[in-house]
N, C-alpha and C positions, 0 to 999 in steps of 0.2 A: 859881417855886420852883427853878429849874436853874439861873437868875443867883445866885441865892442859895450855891447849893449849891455851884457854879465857885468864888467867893468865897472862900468857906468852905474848901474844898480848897488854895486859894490860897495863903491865911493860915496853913493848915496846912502846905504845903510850905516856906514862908517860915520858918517857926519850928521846923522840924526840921533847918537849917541850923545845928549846933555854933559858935557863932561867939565862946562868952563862956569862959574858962579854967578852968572848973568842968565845962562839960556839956560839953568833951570828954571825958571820961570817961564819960559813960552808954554809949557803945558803942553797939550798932546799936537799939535799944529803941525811940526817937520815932522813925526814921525808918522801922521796922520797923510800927511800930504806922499810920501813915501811908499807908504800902503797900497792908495790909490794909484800908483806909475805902477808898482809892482801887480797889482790888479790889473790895468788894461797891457801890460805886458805878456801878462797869462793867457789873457783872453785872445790877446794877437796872438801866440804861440798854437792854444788849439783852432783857431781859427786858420790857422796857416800862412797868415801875412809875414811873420816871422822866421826864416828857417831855423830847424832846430839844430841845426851841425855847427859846431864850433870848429 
C-alpha cells in the first residue's frame, strides 16, 4: 500500500506542475490542493495508519 501511495503522490506532484498555457492561470489551487493530501499523508504515516515499508 505505501508503493502505491508514493506513486500516487508522485503523479500527483507531476501534474500540479502548470506547464500547458491555460492552467497558468489557476493560480495556486492544484498545487494547493496537493499539499494538503501530502499533509494528511504525513500525519497518517507518524500516526501509524500507514506502514512505512515499501
Amino acid at each position: 500500500m505505501g508503493l502505491l501511495l508514493l506513486i500516487v503522490l508522485i503523479l500527483l506532484l507531476i501534474g500540479g506542475v502548470p506547464t500547458w498555457p491555460y492552467s497558468r492561470n489557476w493560480g495556486y489551487g492544484p498545487s494547493g490542493a496537493i499539499a494538503v493530501v501530502l499533509i494528511v499523508v504525513i500525519v497518517l504515516l507518524l500516526m501509524g495508519y500507514i506502514p512505512r515499508t515499501f
